[in-house]
VOPAGU-2260 file (C-alpha; in pm, 1 decimal, decimal comma):
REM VOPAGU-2260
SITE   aa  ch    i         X         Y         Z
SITE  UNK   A    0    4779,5   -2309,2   -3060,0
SITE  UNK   A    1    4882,2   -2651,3   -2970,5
SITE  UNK   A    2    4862,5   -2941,5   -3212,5
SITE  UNK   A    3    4473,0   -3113,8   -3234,4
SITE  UNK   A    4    4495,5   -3475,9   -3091,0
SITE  UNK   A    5    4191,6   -3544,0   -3298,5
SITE  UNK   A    6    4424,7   -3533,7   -3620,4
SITE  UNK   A    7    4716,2   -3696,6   -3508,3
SITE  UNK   A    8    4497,3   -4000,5   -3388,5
SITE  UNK   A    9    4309,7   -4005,3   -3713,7
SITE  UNK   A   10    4688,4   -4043,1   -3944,4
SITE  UNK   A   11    4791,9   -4270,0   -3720,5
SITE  UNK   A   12    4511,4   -4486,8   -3785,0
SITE  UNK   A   13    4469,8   -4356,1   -4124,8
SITE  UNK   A   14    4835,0   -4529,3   -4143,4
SITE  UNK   A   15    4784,4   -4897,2   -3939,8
SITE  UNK   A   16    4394,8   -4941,6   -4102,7
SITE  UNK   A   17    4517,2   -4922,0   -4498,7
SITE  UNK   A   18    4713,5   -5176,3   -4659,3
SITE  UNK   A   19    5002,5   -4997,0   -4825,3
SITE  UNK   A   20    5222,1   -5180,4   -5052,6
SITE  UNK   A   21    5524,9   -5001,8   -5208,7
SITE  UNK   A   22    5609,8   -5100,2   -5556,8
SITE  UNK   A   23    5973,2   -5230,2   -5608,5
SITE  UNK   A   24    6196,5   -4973,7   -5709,2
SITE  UNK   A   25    6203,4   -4944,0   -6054,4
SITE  UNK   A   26    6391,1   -4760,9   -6275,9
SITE  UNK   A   27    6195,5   -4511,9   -6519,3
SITE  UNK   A   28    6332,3   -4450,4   -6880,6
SITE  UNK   A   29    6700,9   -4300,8   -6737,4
SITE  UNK   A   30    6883,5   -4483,9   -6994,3
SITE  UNK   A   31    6737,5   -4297,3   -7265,1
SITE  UNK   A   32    6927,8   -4016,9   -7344,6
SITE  UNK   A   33    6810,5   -3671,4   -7568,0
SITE  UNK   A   34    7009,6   -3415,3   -7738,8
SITE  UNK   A   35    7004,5   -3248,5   -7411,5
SITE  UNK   A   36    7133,5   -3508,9   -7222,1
SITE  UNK   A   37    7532,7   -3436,0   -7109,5
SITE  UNK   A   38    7630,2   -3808,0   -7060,3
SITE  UNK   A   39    7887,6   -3856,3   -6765,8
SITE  UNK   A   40    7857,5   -4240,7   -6739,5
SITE  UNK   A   41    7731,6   -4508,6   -6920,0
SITE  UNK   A   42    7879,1   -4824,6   -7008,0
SITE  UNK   A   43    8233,4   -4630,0   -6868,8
SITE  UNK   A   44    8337,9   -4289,1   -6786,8
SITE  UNK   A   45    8274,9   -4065,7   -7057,0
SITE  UNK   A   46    8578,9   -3867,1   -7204,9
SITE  UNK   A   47    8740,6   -3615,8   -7079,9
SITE  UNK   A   48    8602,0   -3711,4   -6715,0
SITE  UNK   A   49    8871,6   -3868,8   -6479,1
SITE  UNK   A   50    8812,8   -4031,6   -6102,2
SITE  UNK   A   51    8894,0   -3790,1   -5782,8
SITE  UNK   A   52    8765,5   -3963,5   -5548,0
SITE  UNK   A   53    8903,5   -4001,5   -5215,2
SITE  UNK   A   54    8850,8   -4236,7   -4909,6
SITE  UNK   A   55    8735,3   -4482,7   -5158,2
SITE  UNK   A   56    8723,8   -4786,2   -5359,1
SITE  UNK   A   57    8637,6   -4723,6   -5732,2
SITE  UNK   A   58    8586,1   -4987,4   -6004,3
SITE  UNK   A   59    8441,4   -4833,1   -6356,7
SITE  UNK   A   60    8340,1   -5202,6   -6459,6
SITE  UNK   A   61    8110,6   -5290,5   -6176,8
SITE  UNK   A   62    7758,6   -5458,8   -6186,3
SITE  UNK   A   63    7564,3   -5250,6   -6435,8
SITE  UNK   A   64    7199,0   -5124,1   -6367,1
SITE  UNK   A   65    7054,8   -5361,3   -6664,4
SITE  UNK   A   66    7245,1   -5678,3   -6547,3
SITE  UNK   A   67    7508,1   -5759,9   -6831,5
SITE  UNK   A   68    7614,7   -5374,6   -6869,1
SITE  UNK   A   69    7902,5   -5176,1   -6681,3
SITE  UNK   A   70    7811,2   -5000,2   -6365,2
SITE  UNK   A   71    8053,7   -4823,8   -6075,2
SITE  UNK   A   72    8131,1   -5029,9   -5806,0
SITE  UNK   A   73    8222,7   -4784,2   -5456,6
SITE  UNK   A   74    8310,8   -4837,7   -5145,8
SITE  UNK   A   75    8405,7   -4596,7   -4880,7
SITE  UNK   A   76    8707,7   -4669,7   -4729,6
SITE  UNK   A   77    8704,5   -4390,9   -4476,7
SITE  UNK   A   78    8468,6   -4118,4   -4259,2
SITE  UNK   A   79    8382,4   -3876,3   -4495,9
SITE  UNK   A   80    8461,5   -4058,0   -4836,9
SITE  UNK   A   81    8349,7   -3911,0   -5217,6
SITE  UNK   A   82    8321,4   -4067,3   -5546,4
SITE  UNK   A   83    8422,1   -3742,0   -5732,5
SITE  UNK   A   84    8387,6   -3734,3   -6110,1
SITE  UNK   A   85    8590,2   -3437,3   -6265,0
SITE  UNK   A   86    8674,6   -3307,7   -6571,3
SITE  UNK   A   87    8868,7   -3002,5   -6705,3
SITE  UNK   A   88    8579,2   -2901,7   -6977,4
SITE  UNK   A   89    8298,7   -2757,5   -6772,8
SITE  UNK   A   90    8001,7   -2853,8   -6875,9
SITE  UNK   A   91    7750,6   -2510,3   -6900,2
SITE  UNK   A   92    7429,9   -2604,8   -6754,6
SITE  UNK   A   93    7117,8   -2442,6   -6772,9
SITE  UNK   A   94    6787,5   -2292,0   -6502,9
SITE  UNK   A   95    6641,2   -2641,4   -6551,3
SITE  UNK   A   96    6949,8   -2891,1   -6582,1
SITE  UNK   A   97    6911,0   -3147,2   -6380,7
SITE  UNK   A   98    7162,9   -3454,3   -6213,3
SITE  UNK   A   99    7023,7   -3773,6   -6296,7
SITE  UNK   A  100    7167,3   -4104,9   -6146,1
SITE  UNK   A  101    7102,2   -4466,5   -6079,4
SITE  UNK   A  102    7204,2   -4619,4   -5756,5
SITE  UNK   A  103    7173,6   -4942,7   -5506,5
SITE  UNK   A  104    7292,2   -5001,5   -5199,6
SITE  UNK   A  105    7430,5   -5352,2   -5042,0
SITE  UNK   A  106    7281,7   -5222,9   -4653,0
SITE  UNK   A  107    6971,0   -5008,8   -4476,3
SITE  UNK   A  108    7101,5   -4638,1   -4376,4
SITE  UNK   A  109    7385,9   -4596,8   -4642,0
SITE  UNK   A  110    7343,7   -4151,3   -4602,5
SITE  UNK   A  111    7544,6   -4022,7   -4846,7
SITE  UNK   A  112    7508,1   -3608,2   -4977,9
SITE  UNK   A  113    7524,5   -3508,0   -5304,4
SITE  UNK   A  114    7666,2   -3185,8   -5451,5
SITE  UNK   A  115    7822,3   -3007,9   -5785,7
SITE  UNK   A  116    8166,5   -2825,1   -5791,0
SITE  UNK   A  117    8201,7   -2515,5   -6068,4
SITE  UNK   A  118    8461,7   -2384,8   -6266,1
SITE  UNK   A  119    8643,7   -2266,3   -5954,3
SITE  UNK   A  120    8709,3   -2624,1   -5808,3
SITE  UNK   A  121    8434,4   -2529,6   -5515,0
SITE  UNK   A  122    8121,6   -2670,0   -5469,7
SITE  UNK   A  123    7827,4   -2465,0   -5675,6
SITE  UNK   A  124    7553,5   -2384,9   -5428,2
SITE  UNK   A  125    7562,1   -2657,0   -5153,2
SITE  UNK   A  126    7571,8   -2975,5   -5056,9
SITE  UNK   A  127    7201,5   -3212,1   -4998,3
SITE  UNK   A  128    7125,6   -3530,8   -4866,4
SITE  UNK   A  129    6958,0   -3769,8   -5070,1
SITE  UNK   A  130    6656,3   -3847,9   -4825,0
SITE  UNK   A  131    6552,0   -3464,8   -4963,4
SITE  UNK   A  132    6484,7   -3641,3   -5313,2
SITE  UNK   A  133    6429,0   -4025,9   -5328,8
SITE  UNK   A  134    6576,0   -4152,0   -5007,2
SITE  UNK   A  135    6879,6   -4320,8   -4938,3
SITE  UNK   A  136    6986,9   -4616,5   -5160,8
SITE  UNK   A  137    6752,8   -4923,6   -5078,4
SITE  UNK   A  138    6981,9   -5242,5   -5044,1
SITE  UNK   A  139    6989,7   -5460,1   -5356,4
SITE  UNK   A  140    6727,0   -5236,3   -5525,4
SITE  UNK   A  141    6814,0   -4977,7   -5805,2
SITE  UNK   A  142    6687,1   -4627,7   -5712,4
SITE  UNK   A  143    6677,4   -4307,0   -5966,1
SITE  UNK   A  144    6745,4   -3967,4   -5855,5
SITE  UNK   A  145    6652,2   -3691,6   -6056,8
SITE  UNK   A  146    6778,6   -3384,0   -5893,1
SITE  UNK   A  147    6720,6   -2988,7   -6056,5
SITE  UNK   A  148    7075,2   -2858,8   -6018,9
SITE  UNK   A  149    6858,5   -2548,4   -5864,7
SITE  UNK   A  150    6779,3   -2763,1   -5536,9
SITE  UNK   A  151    7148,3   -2768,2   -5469,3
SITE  UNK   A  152    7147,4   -2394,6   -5546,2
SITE  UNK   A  153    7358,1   -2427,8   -5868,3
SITE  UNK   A  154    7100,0   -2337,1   -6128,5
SITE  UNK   A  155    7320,4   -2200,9   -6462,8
SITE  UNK   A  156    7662,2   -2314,2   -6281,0
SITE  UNK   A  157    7931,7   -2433,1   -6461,3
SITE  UNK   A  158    7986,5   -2782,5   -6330,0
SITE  UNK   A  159    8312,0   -2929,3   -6368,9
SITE  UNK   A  160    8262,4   -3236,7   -6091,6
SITE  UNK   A  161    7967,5   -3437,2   -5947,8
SITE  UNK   A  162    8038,7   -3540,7   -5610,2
SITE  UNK   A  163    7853,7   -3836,2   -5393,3
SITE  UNK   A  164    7933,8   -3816,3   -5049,4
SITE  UNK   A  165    7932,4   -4018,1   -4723,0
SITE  UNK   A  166    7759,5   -3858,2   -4418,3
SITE  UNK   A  167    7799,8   -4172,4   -4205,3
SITE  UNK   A  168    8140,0   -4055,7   -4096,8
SITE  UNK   A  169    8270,4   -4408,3   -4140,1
SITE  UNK   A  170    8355,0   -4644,4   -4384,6
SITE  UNK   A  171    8072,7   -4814,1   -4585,3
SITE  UNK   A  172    8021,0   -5123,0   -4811,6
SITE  UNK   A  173    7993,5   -5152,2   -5199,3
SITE  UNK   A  174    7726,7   -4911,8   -5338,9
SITE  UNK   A  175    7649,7   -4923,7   -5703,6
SITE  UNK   A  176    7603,2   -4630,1   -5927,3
SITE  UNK   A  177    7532,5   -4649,3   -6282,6
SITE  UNK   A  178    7424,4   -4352,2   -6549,7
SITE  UNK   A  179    7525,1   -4058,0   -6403,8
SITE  UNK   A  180    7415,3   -3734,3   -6684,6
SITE  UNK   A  181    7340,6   -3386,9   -6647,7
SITE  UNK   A  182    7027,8   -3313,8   -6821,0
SITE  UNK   A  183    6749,5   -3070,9   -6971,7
SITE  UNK   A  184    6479,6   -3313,4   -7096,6
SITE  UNK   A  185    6161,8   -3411,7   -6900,2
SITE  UNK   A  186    6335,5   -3302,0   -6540,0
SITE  UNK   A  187    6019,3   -3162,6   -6476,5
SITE  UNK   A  188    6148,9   -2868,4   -6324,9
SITE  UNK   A  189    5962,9   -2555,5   -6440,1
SITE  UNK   A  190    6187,7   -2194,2   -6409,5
SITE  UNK   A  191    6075,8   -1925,4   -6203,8
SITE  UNK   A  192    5909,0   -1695,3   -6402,2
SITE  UNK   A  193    5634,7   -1459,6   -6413,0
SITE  UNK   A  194    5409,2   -1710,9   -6533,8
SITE  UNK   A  195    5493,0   -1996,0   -6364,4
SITE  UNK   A  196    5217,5   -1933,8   -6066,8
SITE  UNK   A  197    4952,5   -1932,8   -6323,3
SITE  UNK   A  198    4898,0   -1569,5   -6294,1
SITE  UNK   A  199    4877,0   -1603,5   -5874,5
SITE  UNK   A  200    4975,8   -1259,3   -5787,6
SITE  UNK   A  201    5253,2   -1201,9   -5499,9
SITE  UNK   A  202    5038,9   -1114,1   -5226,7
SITE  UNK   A  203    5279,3    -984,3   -4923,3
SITE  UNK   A  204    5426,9   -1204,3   -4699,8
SITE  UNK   A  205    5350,8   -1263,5   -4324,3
SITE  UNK   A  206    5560,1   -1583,5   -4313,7
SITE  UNK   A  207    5892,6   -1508,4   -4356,7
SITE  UNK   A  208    6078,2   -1819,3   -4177,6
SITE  UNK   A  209    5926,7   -1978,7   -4552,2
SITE  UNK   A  210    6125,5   -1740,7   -4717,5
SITE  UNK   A  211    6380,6   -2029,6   -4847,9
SITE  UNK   A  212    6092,2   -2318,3   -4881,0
SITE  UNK   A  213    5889,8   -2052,7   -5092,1
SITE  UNK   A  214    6210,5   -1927,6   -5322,1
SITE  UNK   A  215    6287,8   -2327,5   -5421,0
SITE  UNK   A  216    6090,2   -2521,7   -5689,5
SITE  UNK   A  217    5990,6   -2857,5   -5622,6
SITE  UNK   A  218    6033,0   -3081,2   -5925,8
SITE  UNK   A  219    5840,8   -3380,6   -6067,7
SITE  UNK   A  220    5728,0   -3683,0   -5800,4
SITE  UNK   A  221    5965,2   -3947,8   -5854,2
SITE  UNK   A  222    5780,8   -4217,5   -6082,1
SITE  UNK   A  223    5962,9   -4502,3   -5939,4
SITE  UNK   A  224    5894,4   -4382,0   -5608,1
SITE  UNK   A  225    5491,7   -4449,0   -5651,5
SITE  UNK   A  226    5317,0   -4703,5   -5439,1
SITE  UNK   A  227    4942,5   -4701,6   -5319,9
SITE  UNK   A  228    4635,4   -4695,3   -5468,3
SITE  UNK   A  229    4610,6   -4703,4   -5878,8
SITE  UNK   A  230    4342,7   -4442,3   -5935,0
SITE  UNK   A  231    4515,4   -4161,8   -5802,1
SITE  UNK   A  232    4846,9   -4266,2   -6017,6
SITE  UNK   A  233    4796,6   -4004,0   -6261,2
SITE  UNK   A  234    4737,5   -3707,4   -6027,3
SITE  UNK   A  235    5090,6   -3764,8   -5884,5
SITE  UNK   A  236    5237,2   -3787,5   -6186,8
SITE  UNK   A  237    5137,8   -3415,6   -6196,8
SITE  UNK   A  238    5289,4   -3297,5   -5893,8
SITE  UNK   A  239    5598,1   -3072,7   -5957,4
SITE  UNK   A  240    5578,1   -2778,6   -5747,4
SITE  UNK   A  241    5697,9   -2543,0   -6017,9
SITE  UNK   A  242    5550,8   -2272,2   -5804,8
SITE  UNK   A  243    5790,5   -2023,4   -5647,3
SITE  UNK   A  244    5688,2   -1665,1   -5482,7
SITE  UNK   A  245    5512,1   -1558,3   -5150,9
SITE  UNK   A  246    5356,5   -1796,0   -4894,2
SITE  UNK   A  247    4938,6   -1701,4   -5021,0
SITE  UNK   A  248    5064,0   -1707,7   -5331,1
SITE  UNK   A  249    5210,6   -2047,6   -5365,4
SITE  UNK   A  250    4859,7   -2158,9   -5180,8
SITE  UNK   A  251    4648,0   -1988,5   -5365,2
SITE  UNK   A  252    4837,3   -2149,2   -5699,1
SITE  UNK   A  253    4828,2   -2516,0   -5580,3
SITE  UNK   A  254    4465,6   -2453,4   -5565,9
SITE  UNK   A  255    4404,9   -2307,4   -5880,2
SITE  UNK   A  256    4633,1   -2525,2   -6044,7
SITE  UNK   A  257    4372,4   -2840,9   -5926,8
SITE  UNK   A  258    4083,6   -2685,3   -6025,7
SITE  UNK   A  259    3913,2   -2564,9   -5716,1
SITE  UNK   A  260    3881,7   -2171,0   -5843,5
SITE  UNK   A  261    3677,8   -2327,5   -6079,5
SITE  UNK   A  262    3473,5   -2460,0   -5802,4
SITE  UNK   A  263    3436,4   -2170,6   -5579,8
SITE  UNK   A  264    3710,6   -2212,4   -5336,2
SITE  UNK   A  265    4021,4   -2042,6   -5431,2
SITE  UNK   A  266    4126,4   -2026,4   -5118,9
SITE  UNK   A  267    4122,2   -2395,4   -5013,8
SITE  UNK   A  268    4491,9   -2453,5   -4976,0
SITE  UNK   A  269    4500,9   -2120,8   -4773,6
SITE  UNK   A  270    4213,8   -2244,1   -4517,0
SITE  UNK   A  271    4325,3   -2594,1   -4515,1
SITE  UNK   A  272    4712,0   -2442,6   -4410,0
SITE  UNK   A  273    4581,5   -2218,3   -4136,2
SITE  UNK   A  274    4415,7   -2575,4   -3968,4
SITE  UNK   A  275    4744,0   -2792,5   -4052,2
SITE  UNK   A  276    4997,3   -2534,0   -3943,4
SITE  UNK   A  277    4953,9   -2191,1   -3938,3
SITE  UNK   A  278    5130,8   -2161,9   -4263,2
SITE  UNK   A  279    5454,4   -2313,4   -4122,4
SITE  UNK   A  280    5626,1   -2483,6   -4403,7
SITE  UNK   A  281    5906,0   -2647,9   -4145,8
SITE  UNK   A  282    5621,3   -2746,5   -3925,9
SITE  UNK   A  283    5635,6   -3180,8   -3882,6
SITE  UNK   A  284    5367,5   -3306,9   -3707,7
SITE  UNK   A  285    5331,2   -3541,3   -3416,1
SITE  UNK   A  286    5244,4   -3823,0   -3662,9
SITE  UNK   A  287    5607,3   -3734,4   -3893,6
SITE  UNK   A  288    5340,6   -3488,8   -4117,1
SITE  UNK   A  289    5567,0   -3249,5   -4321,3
SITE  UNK   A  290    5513,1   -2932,7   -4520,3
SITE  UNK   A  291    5293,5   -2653,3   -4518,7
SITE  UNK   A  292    4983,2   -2937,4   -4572,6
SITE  UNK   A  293    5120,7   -3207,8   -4368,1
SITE  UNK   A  294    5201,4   -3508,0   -4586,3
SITE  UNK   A  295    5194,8   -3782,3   -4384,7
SITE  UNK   A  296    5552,6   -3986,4   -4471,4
SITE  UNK   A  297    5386,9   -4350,0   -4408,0
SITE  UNK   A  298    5094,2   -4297,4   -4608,7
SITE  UNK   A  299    5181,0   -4099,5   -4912,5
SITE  UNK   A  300    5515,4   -4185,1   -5141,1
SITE  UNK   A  301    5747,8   -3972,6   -5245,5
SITE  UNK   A  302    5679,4   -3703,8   -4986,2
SITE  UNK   A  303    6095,2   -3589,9   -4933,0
SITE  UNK   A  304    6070,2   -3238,7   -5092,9
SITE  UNK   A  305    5782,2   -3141,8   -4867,7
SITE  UNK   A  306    6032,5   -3087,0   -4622,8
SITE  UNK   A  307    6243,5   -2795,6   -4830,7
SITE  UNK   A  308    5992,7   -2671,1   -5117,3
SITE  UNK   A  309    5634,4   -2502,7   -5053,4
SITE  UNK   A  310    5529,4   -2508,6   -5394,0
SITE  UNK   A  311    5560,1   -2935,4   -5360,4
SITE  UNK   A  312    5412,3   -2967,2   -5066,3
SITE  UNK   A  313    5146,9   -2700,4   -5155,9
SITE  UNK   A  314    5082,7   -2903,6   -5522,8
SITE  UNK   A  315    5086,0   -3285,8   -5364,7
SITE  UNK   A  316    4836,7   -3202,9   -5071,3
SITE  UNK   A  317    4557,1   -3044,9   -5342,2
SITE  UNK   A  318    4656,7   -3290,6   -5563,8
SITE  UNK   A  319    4518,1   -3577,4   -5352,0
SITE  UNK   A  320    4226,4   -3374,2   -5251,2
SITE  UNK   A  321    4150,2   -3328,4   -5613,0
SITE  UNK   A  322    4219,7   -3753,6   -5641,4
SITE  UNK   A  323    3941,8   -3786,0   -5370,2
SITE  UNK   A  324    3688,5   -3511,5   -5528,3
SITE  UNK   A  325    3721,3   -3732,9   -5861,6
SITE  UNK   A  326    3678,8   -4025,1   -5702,1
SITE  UNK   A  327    4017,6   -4129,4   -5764,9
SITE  UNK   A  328    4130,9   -4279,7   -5453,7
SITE  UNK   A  329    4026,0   -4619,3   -5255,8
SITE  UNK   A  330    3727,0   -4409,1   -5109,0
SITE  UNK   A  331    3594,1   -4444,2   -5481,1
SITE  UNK   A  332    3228,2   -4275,2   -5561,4
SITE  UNK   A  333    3206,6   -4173,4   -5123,6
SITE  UNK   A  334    3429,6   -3861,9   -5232,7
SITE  UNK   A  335    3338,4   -3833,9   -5571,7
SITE  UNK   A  336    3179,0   -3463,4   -5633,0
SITE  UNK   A  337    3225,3   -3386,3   -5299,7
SITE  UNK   A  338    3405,4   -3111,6   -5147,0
SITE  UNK   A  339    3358,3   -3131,5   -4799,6
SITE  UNK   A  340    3416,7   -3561,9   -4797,7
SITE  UNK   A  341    3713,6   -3487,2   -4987,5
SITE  UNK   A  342    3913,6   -3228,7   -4772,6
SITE  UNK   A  343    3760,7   -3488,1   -4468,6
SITE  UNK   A  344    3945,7   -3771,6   -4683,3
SITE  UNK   A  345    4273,8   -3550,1   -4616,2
SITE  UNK   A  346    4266,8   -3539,4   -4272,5
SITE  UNK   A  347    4092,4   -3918,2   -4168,6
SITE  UNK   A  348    4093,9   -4135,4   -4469,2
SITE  UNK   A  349    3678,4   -4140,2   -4409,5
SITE  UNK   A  350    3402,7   -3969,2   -4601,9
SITE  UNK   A  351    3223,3   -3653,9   -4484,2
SITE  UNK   A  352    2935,3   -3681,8   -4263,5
SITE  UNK   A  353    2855,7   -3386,6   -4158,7
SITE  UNK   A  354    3042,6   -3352,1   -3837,3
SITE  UNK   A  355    3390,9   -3350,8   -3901,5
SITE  UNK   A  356    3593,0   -3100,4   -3717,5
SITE  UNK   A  357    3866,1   -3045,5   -4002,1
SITE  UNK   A  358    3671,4   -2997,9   -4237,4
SITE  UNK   A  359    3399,2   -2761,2   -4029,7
SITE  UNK   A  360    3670,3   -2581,8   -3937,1
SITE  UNK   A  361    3815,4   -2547,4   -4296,4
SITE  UNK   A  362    3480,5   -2372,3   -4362,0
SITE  UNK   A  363    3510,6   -2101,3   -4070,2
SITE  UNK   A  364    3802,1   -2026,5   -4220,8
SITE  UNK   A  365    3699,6   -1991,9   -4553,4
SITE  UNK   A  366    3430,5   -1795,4   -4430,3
SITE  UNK   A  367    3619,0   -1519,6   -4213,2
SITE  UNK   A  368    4002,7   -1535,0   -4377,8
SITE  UNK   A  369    4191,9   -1483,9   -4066,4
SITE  UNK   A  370    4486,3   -1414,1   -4308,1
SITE  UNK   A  371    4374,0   -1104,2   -4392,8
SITE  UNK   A  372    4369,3    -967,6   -4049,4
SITE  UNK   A  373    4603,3    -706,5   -3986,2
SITE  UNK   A  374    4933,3    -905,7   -3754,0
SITE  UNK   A  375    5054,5   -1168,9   -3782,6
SITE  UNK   A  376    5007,1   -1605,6   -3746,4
SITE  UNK   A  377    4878,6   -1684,8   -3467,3
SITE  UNK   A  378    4765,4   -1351,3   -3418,1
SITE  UNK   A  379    4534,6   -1412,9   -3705,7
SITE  UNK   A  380    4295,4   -1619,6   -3455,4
């Protein structure tokens, strides 16, 4: 089945017709550190840590991230350049350490990877680029990543170096990186367990190209990431993904989690996936739309691990349904107690008036469940 016009014209003026402002990049409580917190640097390289970088430029009393503090100043000197942090104590992490890290860059398009190494002086899982979390470095603006060591597929590993790479292939100007910590506290990252899907059970799975997306956790939306409207502020601050099993499952759980059991529709995420893509977590629509939902990158922040986590993508798409239905969004009271206006909202940005295709078509499907048809997508229809 071919991609609807109908939508794609709707986001794209969805995206031109409302203002959109981002908020300057702030930087959200990193500096405070917990008993949890595994401090690499701050205010200079903590001990027992030494500099292995290569290809590059590294001064340990750069421009700090709070102005008359001590920050790292880097340049790349060559393709392929790392500022590698090592030390000979490896530090045990845990399921739900995470990396966290300050940064600012001095240009647009600095790409740079990210990775751990282990006890065997190889990297622990793999390396990921930093668009996957909170973008790039913006020029002259401080950035914080927080990144689950399981999204680099070194949950548990013993980490003896942090390594920021460049995946320009060429040398780059002065980036600035500042309190760099491995840490358990308020990553947001929830382990997989057998509760973590809210009691979802693991219905079989007829997608198996999501087979990766569904096995990784999302984790927390990026505070200092949020732009847009006000009143839905607090319903991304909720968004984490934590989710982790089969594809129905991890739909079925981003529903529940927002409350639309409660209203009758368990199986709103599930309908609402079969219109947007089939189910196709790696599906990107012809608007830039990414994830199993289709978040569309120019309207809604913070949208990077959509791309590699169905449980995030799943969570931020019913999330801002949920923000319309409570008339949380600029649509106000036209949304507010409405179902149908609501999943409209998704898909146009306009209130439901009785002929919307989307969300007439999200009914069929509610109504006949092509996904429990025997086959498999598209066969369903």
């Amino acid at each position: 089945m071919a991609r609807m016009s109908p939508r794609g014209h709707a986001r794209r003026f969805l995206a031109m017709s409302v203002l959109v402002i981002p908020l300057a990049l702030g930087i959200v409580s990193p500096r405070n550190t917990s008993a949890a917190d595994y401090i690499v640097y701050s205010e200079g390289l903590a001990s027992g840590w030494q500099n292995w970088s290569w290809n590059s430029w590294v001064n340990f009393s750069g421009f700090g991230a709070w102005g008359t503090s001590t920050g790292i100043s880097w340049q790349i000197t060559g393709a392929w350049g790392g500022l590698y942090l090592h030390t000979d104590s490896a530090v045990q992490t845990t399921s739900g350490t995470a990396l966290q890290f300050v940064m600012m860059g001095s240009q647009a398009n600095q790409r740079l990877s990210v990775s751990v190494y282990g006890g065997n002086g190889q990297i622990a899982g793999w390396s990921r680029m930093l668009s996957d979390f909170a973008g790039f470095p913006p020029p002259y603006q401080w950035q914080f990543y927080n990144i689950p060591l399981s999204a680099l597929g070194a949950a548990g590993a013993s980490v003896k170096g942090i390594v920021i790479q460049d995946a320009n292939g060429w040398a780059q100007p002065t980036i600035e990186v500042d309190e760099i910590k491995l840490t358990s506290a308020s990553t947001g990252f929830t382990q997989t367990t057998s509760g973590n899907c809210l009691g979802v059970p693991a219905y079989p799975e007829i997608r198996w190209e999501n087979a990766a997306q569904n096995a990784t956790p999302g984790r927390h939306s990026n505070p200092s990431n949020f732009w847009g409207n006000s009143a839905w502020r607090w319903y991304f601050d909720q968004i984490d993904g934590a989710c982790t099993g089969t594809t129905e499952q991890i739909l079925e759980w981003a529903a529940k989690k927002w409350g639309f059991d409660q209203l009758g529709y368990a199986d709103l995420a599930k309908a609402q996936a079969a219109v947007e893509t089939w189910w196709r977590e790696n599906f990107v629509g012809n608007a830039g739309e990414v994830g199993i939902l289709q978040i569309h990158p120019a309207f809604w922040p913070d949208n990077q691990p959509a791309t590699w986590s169905t449980g995030y993508a799943a969570d931020y798409a019913m999330a801002v349904v949920r923000s319309f239905y409570d008339g949380a969004s600029w649509l106000g009271g036209a949304t507010k107690g409405d179902l149908w206006g609501s999943v409209a909202a998704w898909n146009c940005g306009c209130a439901y008036n009785g002929d919307n295709w989307y969300a007439n078509q999200i009914k069929t499907y509610l109504n006949t469940k092509p996904w429990k048809r025997p086959g498999q997508p598209p066969e369903w229809f």
